[in-house]
One Martini backbone bead per residue (centre of mass of N, CA, C, O) as a GRO file, in nm:
protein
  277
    1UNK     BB    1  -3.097   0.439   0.765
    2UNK     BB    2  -2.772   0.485   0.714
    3UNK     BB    3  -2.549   0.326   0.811
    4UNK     BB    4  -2.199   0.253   0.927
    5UNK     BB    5  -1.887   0.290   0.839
    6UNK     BB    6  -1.573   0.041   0.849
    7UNK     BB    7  -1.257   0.194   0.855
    8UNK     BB    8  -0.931   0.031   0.775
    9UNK     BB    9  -0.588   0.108   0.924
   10UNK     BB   10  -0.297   0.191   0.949
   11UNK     BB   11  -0.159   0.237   1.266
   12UNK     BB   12  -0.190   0.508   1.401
   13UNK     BB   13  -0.226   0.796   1.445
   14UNK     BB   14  -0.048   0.979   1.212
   15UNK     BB   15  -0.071   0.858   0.948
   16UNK     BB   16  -0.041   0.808   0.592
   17UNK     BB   17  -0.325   0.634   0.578
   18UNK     BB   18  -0.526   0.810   0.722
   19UNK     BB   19  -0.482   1.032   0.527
   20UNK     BB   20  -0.638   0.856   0.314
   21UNK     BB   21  -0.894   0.730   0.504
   22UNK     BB   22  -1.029   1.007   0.492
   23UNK     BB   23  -1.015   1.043   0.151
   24UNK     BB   24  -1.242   0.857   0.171
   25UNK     BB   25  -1.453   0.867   0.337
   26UNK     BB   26  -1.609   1.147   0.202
   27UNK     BB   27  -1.796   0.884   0.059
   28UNK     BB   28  -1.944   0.900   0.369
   29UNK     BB   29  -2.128   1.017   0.583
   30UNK     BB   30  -2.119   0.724   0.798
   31UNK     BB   31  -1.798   0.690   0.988
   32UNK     BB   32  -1.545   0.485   1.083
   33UNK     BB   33  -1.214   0.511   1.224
   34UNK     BB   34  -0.982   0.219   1.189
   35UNK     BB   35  -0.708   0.138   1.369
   36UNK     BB   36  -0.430  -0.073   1.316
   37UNK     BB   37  -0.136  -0.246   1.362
   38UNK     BB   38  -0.124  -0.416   1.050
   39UNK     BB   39  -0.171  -0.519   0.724
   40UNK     BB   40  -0.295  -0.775   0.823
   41UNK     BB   41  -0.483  -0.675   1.018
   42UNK     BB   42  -0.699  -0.554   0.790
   43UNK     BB   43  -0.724  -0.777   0.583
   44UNK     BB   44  -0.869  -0.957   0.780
   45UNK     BB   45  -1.095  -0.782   0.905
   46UNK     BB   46  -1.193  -0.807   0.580
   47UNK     BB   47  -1.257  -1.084   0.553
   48UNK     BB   48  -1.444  -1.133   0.815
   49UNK     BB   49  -1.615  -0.833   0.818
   50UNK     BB   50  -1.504  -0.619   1.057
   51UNK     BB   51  -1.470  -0.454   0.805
   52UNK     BB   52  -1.601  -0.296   0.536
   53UNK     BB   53  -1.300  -0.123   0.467
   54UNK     BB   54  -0.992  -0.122   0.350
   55UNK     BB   55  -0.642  -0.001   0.371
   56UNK     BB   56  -0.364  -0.023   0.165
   57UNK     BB   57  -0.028  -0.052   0.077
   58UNK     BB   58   0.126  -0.131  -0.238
   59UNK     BB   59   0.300   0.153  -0.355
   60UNK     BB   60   0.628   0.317  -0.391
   61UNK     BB   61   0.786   0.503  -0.588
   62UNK     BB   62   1.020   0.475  -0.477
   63UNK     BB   63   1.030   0.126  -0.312
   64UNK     BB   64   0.754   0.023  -0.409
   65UNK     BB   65   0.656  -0.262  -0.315
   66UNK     BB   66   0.431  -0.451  -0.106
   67UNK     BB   67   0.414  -0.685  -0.055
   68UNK     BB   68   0.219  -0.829   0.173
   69UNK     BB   69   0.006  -0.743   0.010
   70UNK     BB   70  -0.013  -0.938  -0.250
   71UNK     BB   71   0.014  -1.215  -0.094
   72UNK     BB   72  -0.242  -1.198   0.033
   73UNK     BB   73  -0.463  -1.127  -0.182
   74UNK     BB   74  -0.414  -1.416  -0.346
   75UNK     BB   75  -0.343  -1.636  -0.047
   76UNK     BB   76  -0.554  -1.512   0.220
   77UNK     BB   77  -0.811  -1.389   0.065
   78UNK     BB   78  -1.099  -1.243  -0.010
   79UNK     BB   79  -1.105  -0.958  -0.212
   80UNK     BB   80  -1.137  -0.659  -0.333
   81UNK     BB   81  -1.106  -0.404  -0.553
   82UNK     BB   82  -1.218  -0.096  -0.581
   83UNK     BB   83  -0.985   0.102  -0.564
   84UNK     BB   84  -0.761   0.390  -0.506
   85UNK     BB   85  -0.446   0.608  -0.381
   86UNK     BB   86  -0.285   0.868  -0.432
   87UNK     BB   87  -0.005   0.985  -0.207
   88UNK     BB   88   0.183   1.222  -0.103
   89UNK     BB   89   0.496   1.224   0.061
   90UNK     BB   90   0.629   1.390   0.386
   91UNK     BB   91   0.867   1.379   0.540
   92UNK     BB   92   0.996   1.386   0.898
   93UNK     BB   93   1.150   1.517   1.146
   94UNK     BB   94   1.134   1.383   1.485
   95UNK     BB   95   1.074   1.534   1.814
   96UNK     BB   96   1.076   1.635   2.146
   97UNK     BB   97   1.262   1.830   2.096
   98UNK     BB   98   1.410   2.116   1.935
   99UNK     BB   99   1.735   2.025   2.081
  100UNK     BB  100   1.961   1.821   2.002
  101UNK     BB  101   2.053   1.461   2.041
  102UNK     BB  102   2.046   1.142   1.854
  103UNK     BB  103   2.003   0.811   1.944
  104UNK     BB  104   1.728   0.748   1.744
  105UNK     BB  105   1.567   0.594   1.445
  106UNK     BB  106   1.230   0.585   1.376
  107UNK     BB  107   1.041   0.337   1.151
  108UNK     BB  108   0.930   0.242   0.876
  109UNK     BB  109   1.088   0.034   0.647
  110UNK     BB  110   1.016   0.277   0.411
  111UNK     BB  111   1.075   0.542   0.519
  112UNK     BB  112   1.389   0.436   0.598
  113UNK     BB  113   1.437   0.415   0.259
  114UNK     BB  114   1.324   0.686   0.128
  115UNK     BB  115   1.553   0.852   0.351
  116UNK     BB  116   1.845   0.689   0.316
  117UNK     BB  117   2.063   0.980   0.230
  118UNK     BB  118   1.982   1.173   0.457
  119UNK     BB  119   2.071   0.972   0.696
  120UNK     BB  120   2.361   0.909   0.636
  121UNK     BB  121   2.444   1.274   0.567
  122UNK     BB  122   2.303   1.346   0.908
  123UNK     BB  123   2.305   1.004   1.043
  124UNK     BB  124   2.509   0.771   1.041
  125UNK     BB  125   2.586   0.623   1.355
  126UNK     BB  126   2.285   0.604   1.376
  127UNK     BB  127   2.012   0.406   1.459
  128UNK     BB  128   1.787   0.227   1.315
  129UNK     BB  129   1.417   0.155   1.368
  130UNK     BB  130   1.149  -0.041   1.338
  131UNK     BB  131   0.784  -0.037   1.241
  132UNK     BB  132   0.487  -0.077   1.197
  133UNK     BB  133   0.475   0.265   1.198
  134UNK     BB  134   0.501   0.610   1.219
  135UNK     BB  135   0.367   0.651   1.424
  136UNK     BB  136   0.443   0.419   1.639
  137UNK     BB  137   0.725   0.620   1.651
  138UNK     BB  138   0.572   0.882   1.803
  139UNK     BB  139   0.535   0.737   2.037
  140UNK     BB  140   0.786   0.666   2.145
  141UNK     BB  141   0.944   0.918   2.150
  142UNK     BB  142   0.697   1.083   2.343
  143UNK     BB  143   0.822   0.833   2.576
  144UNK     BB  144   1.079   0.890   2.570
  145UNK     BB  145   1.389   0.932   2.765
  146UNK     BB  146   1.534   0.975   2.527
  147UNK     BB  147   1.678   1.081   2.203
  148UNK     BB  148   1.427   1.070   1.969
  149UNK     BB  149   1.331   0.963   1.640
  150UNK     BB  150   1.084   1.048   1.356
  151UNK     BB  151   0.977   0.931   1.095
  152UNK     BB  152   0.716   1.137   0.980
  153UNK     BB  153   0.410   1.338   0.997
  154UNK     BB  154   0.254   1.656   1.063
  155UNK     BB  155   0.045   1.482   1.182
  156UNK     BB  156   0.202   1.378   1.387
  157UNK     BB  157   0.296   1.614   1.538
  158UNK     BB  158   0.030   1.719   1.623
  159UNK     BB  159  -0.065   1.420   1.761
  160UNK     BB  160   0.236   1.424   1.972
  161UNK     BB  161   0.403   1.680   2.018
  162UNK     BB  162   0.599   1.745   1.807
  163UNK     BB  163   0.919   1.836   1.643
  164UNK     BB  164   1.030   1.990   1.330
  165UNK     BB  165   1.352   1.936   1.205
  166UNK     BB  166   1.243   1.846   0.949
  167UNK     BB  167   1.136   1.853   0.587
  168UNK     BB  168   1.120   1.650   0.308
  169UNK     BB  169   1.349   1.390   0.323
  170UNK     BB  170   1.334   1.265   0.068
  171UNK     BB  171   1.555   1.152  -0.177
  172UNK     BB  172   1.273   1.239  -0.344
  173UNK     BB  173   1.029   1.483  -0.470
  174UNK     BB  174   0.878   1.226  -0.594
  175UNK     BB  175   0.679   1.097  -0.301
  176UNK     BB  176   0.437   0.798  -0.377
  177UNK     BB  177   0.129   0.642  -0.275
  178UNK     BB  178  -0.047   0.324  -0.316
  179UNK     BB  179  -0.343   0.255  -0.261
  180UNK     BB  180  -0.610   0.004  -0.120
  181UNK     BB  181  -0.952  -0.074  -0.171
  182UNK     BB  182  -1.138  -0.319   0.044
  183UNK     BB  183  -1.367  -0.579  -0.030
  184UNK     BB  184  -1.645  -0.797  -0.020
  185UNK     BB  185  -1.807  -0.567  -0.046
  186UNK     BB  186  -1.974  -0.348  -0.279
  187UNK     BB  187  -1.922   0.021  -0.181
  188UNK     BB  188  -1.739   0.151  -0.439
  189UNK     BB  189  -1.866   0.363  -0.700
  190UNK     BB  190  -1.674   0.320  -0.965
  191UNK     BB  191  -1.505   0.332  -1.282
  192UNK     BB  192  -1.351   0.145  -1.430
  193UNK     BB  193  -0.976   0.162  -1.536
  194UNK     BB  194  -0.881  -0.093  -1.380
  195UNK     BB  195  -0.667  -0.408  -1.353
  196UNK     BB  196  -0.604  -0.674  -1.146
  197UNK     BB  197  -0.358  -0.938  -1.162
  198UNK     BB  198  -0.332  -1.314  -1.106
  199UNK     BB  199  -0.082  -1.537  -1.202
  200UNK     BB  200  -0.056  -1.887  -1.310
  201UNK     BB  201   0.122  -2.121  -1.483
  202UNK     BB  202   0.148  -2.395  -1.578
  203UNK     BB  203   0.440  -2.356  -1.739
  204UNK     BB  204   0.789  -2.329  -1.716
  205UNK     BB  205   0.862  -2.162  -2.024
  206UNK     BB  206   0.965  -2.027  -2.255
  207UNK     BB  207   0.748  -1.742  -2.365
  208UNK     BB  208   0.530  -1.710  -2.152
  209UNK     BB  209   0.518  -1.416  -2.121
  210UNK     BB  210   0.520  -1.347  -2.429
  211UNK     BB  211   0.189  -1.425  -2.428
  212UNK     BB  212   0.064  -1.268  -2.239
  213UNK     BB  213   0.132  -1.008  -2.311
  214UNK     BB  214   0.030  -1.034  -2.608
  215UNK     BB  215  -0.276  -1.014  -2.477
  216UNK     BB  216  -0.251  -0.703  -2.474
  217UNK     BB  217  -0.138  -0.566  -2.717
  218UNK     BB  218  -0.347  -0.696  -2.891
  219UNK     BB  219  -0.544  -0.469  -2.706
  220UNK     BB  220  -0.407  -0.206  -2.653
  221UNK     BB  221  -0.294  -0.253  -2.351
  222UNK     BB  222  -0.202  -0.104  -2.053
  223UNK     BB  223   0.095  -0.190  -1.878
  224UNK     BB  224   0.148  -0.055  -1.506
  225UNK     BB  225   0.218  -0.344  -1.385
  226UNK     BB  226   0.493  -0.589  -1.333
  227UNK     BB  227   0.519  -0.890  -1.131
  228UNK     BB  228   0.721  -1.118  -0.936
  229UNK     BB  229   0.650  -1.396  -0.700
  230UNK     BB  230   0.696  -1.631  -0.520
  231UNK     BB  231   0.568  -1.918  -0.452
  232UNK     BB  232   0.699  -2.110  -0.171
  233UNK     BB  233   0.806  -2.358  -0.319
  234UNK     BB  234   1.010  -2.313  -0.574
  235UNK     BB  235   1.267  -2.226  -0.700
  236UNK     BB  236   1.199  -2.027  -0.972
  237UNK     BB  237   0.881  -2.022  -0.874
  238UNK     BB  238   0.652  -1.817  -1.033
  239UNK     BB  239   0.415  -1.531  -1.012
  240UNK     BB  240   0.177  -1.296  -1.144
  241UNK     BB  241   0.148  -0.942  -1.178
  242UNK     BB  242  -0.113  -0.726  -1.291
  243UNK     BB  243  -0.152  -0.417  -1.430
  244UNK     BB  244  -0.436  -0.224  -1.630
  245UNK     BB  245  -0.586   0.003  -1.848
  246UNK     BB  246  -0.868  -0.194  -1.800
  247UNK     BB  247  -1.149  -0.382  -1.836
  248UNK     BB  248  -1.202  -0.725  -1.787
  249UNK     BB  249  -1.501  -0.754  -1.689
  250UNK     BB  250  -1.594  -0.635  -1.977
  251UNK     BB  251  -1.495  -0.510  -2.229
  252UNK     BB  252  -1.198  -0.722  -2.196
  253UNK     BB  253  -1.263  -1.047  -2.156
  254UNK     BB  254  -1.130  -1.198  -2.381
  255UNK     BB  255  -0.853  -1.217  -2.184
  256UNK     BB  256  -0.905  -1.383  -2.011
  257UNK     BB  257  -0.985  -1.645  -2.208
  258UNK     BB  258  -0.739  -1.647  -2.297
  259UNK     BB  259  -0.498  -1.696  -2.063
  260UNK     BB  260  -0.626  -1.995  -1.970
  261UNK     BB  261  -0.464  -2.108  -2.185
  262UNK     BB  262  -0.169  -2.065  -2.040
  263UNK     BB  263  -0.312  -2.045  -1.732
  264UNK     BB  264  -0.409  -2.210  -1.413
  265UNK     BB  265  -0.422  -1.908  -1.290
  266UNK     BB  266  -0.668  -1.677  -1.256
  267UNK     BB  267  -0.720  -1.365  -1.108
  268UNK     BB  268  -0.912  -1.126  -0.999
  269UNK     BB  269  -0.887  -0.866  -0.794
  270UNK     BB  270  -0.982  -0.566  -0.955
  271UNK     BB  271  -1.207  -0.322  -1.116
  272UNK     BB  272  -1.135   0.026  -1.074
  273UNK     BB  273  -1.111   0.364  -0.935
  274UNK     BB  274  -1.043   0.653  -0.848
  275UNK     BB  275  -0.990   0.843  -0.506
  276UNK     BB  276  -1.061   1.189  -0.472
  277UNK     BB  277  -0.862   1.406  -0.287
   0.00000   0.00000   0.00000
C-alpha cells in the first residue's frame, strides 16, 4: 500500500497557501495538509523529514520576492526544488459584520503591499496589523469584539463565516504568486523546465556579474529572474540568485562547470517543472 505524504504548508486554514497546497495534493492519492504557522516553520519541518514536501511563496507579480524564503533555501536548509505553482490572487476586504465602521485592518504584509492603493484611498486613517498569514488574520476578525477587517481570500470568508466587503482589490488586475515545492527526497516527477540557482562569487570586481550573465547568453538560455541579497557578513557584498529556463543539471552542465571558475560557490537550488492547476 502506498504511503500518505505529509504535505505542509502556511496555515491556517483559509490561505493562499492551502489553495496551493490543495492543487499539489492532486498529484498524490493519498495525503495529509499540515497547516504550519509561518514560512520557516514549514521550511525547517521539511528539513527535519517531518513532513515530506513543504510549499512556500517565494515571489508575487506585485510586491516581488519574499526574502525569507530565499535565504532560509541558501543558508539554513538543504531542501530541492521539486516543482512550481503560479496562483492568481485574489484578495478581499472581510469583516464580521454586513455593515458598519472599521476600526482596523488584519493581514499578511505582502497582502498589505499588494492593496496598498486601495486602503489608502478607501480607508486612510484605518491602522494595518500585520500578522503571519492572511488567514490567521481572519481568526482575528471572527473572535474580535471590535469591528475589524481581514484582507484574505473567498475560501477565508467561508471557511471563517466571514462578510465580503470589497473584492479583487489588489492594486494591479494580474497579481499573481509563484509558490515552490520543496522535500528532501525526490517526490514529484516533473520534466525540468526551469534551474534555480544561488552563487558567490570569489571575489566583488568590476565585471564580474557581466562574466556570469556571459555564460547564460553564450547558451542562449534565458534567465527569468535575477536577484541580490546581502551576505549578512559586510555592507555591499552580496550574494546572487537565478532563475533560467534549462535544466542545468542534464542538458547544459557545462554551464555550472564554467561558473565555478568565476564564483566560489555554485548551489543548485533544484530543476523542476510546473506543477498543473
Amino acid at each position: 500500500m502506498p504511503q500518505q505524504l505529509n504535505i505542509g504548508y502556511l496555515g491556517p486554514s483559509g490561505t493562499f497557501s492551502e489553495q496551493a497546497a490543495q492543487t499539489l495534493a492532486r498529484n498524490f492519492p493519498l495525503h495529509s495538509l499540515i497547516p504550519l504557522p509561518s514560512i520557516p516553520h514549514v521550511l525547517l519541518e521539511a528539513d527535519k523529514g517531518n513532513i515530506d514536501l513543504g510549499l512556500v511563496p517565494v515571489e508575487n507579480s506585485i510586491e516581488g520576492t519574499v526574502n525569507v524564503t530565499l535565504d532560509m533555501l541558501a543558508h539554513e536548509v538543504d531542501l530541492d526544488i521539486q516543482g512550481e505553482i503560479i496562483l492568481e490572487i485574489k484578495h478581499c476586504l472581510l469583516t464580521k459584520e454586513p455593515h458598519g465602521s472599521i476600526q482596523a485592518i488584519y493581514s499578511h504584509p505582502q497582502a498589505l503591499a499588494q492593496c496598498r492603493r486601495f486602503l489608502q484611498k478607501n480607508f486612510p486613517q484605518i491602522p494595518c496589523i500585520t500578522t503571519d498569514s492572511t488567514a490567521q488574520a481572519a481568526q482575528i476578525v471572527k473572535e474580535s469584539r471590535e469591528p475589524v477587517a481581514d484582507l484574505g481570500s473567498m475560501q477565508a470568508a467561508r471557511e471563517y463565516g466571514l462578510f465580503v466587503r470589497f473584492t479583487d482589490i489588489a492594486d494591479y488586475i494580474s497579481n499573481k504568486t509563484r509558490f515552490l515545492v520543496v522535500g528532501r527526497e525526490k517526490l514529484l516527477d516533473l520534466k525540468p523546465k526551469k534551474t534555480s540557482l544561488f552563487l558567490a562569487v570569489k571575489e566583488n570586481r568590476p565585471g564580474v556579474l557581466y562574466e556570469i550573465l556571459g555564460e547564460f547568453a553564450r547558451e542562449n538560455i534565458d534567465l527569468t529572474k535575477i536577484e541580490s541579497r546581502p551576505t549578512k557578513k559586510e555592507f555591499g557584498d552580496y550574494f546572487f540568485f537565478l532563475d533560467c529556463k534549462a535544466d542545468l543539471l542534464e542538458e547544459k552542465n557545462e554551464v555550472l562547470k564554467r561558473l565555478e571558475n568565476t564564483c566560489r560557490l555554485v548551489k543548485v537550488l533544484g530543476c523542476y517543472g510546473s506543477v498543473n492547476l
